[in-house]
C-alpha atoms as a printed R data frame, in Angstrom:
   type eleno elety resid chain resno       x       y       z
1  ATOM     1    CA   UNK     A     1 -10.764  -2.078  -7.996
2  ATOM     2    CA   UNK     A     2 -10.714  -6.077  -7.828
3  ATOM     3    CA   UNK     A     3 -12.490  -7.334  -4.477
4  ATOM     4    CA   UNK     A     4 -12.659 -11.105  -3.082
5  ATOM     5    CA   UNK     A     5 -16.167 -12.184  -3.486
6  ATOM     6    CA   UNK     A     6 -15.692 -14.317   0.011
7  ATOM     7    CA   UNK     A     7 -14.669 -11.612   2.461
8  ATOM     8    CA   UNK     A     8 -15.030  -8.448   0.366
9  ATOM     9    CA   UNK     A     9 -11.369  -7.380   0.782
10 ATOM    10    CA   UNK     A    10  -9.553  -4.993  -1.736
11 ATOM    11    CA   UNK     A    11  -6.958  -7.775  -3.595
12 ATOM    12    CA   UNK     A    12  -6.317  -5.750  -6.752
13 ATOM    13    CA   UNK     A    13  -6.242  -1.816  -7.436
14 ATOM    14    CA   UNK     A    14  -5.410  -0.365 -11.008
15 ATOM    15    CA   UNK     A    15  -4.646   3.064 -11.918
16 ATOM    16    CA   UNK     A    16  -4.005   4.745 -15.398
17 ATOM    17    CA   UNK     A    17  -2.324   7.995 -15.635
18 ATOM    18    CA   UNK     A    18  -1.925  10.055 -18.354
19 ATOM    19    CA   UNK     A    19   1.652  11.470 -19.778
20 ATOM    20    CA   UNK     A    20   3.387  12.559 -23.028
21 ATOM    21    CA   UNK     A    21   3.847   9.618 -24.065
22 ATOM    22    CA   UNK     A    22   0.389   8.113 -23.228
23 ATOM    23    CA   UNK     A    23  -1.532   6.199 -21.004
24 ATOM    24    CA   UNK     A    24   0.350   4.665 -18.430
25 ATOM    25    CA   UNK     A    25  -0.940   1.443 -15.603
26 ATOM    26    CA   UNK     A    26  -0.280   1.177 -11.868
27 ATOM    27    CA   UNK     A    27  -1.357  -2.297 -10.845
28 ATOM    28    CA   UNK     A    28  -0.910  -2.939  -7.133
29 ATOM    29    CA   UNK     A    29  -2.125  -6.507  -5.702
30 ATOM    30    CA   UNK     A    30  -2.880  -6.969  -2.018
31 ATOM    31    CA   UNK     A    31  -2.109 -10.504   0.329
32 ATOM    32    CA   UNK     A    32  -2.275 -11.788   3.279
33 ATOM    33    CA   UNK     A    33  -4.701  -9.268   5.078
34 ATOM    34    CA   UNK     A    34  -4.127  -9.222   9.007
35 ATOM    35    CA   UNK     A    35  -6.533  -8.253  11.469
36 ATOM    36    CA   UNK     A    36  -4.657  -4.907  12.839
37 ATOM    37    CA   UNK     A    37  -6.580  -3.594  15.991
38 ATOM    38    CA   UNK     A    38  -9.544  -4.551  14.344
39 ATOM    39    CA   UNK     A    39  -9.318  -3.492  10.594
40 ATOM    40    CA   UNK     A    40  -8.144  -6.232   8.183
41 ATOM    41    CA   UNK     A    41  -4.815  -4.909   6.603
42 ATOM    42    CA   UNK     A    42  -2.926  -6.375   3.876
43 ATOM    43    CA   UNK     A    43   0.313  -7.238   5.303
44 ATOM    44    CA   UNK     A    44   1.970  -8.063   1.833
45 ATOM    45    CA   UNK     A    45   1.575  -6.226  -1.327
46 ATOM    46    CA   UNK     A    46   3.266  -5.745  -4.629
47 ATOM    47    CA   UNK     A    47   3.116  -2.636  -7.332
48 ATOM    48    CA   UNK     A    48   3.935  -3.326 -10.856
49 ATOM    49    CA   UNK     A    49   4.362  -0.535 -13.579
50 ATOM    50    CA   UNK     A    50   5.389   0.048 -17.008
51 ATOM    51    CA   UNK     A    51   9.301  -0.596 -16.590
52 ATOM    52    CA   UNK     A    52   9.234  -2.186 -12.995
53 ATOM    53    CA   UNK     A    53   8.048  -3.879  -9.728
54 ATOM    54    CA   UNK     A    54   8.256  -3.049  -6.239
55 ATOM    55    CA   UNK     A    55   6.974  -5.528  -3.443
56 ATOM    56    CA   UNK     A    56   6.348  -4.723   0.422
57 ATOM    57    CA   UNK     A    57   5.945  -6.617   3.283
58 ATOM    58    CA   UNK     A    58   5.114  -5.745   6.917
59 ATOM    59    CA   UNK     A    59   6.258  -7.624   9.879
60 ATOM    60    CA   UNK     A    60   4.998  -5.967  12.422
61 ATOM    61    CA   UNK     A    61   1.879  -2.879  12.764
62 ATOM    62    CA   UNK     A    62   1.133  -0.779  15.705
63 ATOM    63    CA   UNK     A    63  -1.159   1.290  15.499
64 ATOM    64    CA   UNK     A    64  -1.591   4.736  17.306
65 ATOM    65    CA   UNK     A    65   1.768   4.620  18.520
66 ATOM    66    CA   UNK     A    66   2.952   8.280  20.217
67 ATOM    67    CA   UNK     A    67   5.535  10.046  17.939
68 ATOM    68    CA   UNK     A    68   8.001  12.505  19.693
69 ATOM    69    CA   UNK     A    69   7.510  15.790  18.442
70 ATOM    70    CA   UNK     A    70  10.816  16.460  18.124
71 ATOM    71    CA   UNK     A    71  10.592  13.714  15.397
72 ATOM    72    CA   UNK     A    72   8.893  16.485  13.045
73 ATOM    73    CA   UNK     A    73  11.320  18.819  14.170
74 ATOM    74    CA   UNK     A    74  12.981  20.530  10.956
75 ATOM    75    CA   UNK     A    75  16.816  18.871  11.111
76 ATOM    76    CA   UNK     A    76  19.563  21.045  12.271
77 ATOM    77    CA   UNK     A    77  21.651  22.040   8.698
């Protein structure tokens, strides 16, 4: 874990896994932290691995919103 020596926020996390065919690295920077109902969030962040990159970005947060229960509901087959 990388933190920001100014505001102590998380800006880089790296993880190694093992596998068959050795060690493999999960590197997953954080930007643009966002004060969410009080907790600083990262709104932006991007994951990069052996063979590829993913990168997500949040426009909006609410937290504690009510979910439905019917939204965890098993789907009628």
């Amino acid at each position: 874990m990388c933190f920001d020596a100014e505001t102590g926020l998380l800006v880089r996390l790296v993880r190694y896994t093992d596998s068959p065919v050795g060690r493999l690295v999960t590197r997953t920077d954080y930007y643009e932290y966002r004060e969410v109902a009080g907790v600083k969030s990262p709104s932006r962040w991007t994951v990069r691995w052996l063979s590829g990159r993913s990168a997500f970005e949040l426009t909006e947060v609410q937290p504690n919103v009510p979910i439905a229960p019917a939204r965890f509901s098993q789907p009628n087959l």
